[in-house]
C-alpha positions as CSV (number, residue, x, y, z in Angstrom):
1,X,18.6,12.9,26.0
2,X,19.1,15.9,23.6
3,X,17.6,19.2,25.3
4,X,17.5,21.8,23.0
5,X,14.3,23.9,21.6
6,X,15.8,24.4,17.9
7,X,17.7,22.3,15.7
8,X,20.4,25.1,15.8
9,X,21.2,23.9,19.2
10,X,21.6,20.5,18.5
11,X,25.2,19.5,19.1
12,X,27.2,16.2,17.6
13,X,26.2,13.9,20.0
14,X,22.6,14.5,20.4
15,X,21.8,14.1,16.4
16,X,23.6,10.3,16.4
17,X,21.2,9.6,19.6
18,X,18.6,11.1,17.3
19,X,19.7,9.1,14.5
20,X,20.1,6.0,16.8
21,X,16.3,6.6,18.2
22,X,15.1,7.2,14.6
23,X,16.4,4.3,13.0
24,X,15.0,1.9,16.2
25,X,11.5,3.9,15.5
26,X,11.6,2.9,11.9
27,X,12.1,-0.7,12.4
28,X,8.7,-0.7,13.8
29,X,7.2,-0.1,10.7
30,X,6.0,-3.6,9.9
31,X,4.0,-3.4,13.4
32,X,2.5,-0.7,12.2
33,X,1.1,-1.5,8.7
34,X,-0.2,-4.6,10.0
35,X,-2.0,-2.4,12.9
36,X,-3.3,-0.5,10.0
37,X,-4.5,-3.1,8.2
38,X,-6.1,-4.9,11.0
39,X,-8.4,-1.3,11.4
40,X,-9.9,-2.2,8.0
41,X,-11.4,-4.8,9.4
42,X,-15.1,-4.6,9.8
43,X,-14.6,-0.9,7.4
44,X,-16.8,-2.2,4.2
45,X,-18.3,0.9,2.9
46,X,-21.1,-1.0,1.1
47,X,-18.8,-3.4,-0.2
48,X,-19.8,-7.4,0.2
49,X,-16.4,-7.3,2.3
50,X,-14.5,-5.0,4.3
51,X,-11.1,-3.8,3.4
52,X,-8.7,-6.0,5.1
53,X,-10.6,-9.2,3.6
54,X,-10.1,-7.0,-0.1
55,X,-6.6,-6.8,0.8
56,X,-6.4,-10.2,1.7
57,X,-7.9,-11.5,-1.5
58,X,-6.3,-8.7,-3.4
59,X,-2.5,-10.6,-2.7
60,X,-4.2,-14.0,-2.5
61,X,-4.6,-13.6,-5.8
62,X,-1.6,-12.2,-6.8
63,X,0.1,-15.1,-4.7
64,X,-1.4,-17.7,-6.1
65,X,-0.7,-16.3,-9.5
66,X,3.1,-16.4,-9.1
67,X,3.5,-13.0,-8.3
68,X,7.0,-12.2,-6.7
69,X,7.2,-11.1,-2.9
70,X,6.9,-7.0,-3.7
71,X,3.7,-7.1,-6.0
72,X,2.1,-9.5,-3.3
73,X,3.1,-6.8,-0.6
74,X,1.8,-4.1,-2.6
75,X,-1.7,-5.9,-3.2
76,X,-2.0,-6.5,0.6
77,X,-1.1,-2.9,1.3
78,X,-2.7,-1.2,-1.6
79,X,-5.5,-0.1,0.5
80,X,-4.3,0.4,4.0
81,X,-4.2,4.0,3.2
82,X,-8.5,4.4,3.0
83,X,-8.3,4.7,7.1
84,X,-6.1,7.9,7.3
85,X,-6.3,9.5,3.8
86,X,-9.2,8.4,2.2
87,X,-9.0,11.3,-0.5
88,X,-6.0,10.3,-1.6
89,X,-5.1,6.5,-0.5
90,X,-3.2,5.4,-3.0
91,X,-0.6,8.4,-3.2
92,X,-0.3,7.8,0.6
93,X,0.7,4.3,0.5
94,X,2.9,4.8,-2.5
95,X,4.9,7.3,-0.8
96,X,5.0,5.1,2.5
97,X,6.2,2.1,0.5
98,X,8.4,3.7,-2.2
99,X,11.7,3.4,-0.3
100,X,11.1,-0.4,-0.1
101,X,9.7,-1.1,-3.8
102,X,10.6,-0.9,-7.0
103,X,9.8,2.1,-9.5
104,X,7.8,-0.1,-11.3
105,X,5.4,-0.9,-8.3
106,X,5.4,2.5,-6.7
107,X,3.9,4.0,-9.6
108,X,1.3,1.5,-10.0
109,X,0.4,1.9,-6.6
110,X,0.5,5.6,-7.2
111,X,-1.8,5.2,-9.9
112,X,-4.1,2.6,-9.0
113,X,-6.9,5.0,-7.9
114,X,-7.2,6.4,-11.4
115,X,-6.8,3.0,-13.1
116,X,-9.9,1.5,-11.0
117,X,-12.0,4.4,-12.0
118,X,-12.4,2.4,-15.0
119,X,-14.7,0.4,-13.4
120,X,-17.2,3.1,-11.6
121,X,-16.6,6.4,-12.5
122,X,-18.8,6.4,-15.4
123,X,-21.6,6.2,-12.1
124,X,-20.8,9.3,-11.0
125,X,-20.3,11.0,-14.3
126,X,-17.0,11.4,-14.4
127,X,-14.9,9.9,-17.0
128,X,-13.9,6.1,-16.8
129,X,-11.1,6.5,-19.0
130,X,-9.5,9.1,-17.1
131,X,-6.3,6.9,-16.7
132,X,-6.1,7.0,-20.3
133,X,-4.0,10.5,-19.8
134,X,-1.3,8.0,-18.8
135,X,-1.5,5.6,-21.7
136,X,2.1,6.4,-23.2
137,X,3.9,5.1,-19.6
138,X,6.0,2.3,-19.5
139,X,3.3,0.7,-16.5
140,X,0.1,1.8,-18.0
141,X,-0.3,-1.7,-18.7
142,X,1.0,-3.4,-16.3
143,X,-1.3,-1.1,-13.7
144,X,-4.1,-1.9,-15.4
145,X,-3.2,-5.4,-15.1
146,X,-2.8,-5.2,-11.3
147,X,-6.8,-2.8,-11.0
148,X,-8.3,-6.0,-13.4
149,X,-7.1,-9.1,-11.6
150,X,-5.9,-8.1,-8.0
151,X,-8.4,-4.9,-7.4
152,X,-11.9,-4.7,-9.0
153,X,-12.5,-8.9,-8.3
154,X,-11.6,-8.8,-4.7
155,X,-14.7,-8.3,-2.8
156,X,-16.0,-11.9,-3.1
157,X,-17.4,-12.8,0.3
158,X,-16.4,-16.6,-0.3
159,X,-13.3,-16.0,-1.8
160,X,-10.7,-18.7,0.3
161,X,-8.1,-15.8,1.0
162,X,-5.2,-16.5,3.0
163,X,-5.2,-15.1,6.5
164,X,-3.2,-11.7,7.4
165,X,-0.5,-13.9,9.4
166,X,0.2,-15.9,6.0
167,X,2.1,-12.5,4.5
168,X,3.5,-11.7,8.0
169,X,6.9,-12.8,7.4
170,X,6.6,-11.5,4.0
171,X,5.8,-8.1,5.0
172,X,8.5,-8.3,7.9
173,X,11.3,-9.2,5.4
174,X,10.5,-6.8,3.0
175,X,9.8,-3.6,4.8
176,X,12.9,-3.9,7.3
177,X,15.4,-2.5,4.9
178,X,15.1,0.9,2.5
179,X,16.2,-0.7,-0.7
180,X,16.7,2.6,-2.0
């Protein structure tokens, strides 16, 4: 068990046992996104649904659409930031996730916040076309895409979604290895 009080005194053999402990710690992740998912249950903030059922219709949708495994992981996930950063949820989760997704999907998870402001910031009078700033990207579209049919829709109380163990293996498969 390494011993020392600063990294300067680490020697050889204690950063492999660190390495060794780190990369067992990181194959836990999957346990814990689907611990932080299951806190969204009963968390509806005035929604018809709380978040984990949002999630779960989110990539129910996307599923049943055809959607290939990563976009269905980022739909369940999208939100499972709003527990621990709810200022900035979909930066969090984009940052957890980017190792294991594409560019494509990390920045429309890293812009998804913006892109459903379309849909209610004109309530608070702010601008609803505040994504428009980003209208020249390569996945302006395509985040739009995901805000319009696997966001804004998914808080339909009777809504058949699939349950959270349904995208278990899913989630396991995919988050158990950086892909870059």
């Amino acid at each position: 068990m390494p011993s020392f009080h600063a990294m300067t005194e680490g020697s050889v053999e204690h950063w492999q046992l660190i390495a060794q402990r780190d990369a067992e710690f990181a194959r836990g992740l999957p346990d814990r996104m689907l611990a932080q998912l299951r806190l969204l249950r009963d968390d509806c903030h005035g929604f018809a649904v709380d978040r984990l059922e949002h999630c779960l219709q989110s990539a129910t949708r996307a599923q049943r659409d055809g959607r290939d495994e990563e976009y269905v992981l980022c739909a369940l996930l999208h939100d499972v930031g709003a527990a621990l950063a709810p200022a900035n949820h979909a930066e969090f989760i984009a940052m957890i996730l980017r190792p294991y997704i594409s560019e494509k999907n990390f920045w429309m998870l890293l812009h998804h916040a913006i892109f459903q402001g379309y849909h209610f910031f004109h309530f608070f009078g702010m601008d609803r076309n505040a994504r428009d700033r980003f209208r020249e990207h390569p996945h302006y579209a395509y985040t739009a895409e995901f805000c319009e049919r696997y966001d804004q829709n998914c808080f339909d109380p009777d809504y058949p979604s699939l349950p959270l163990e349904s995208f278990e293996p899913l989630l396991r498969r995919l988050l158990s290895t950086p892909r870059r």
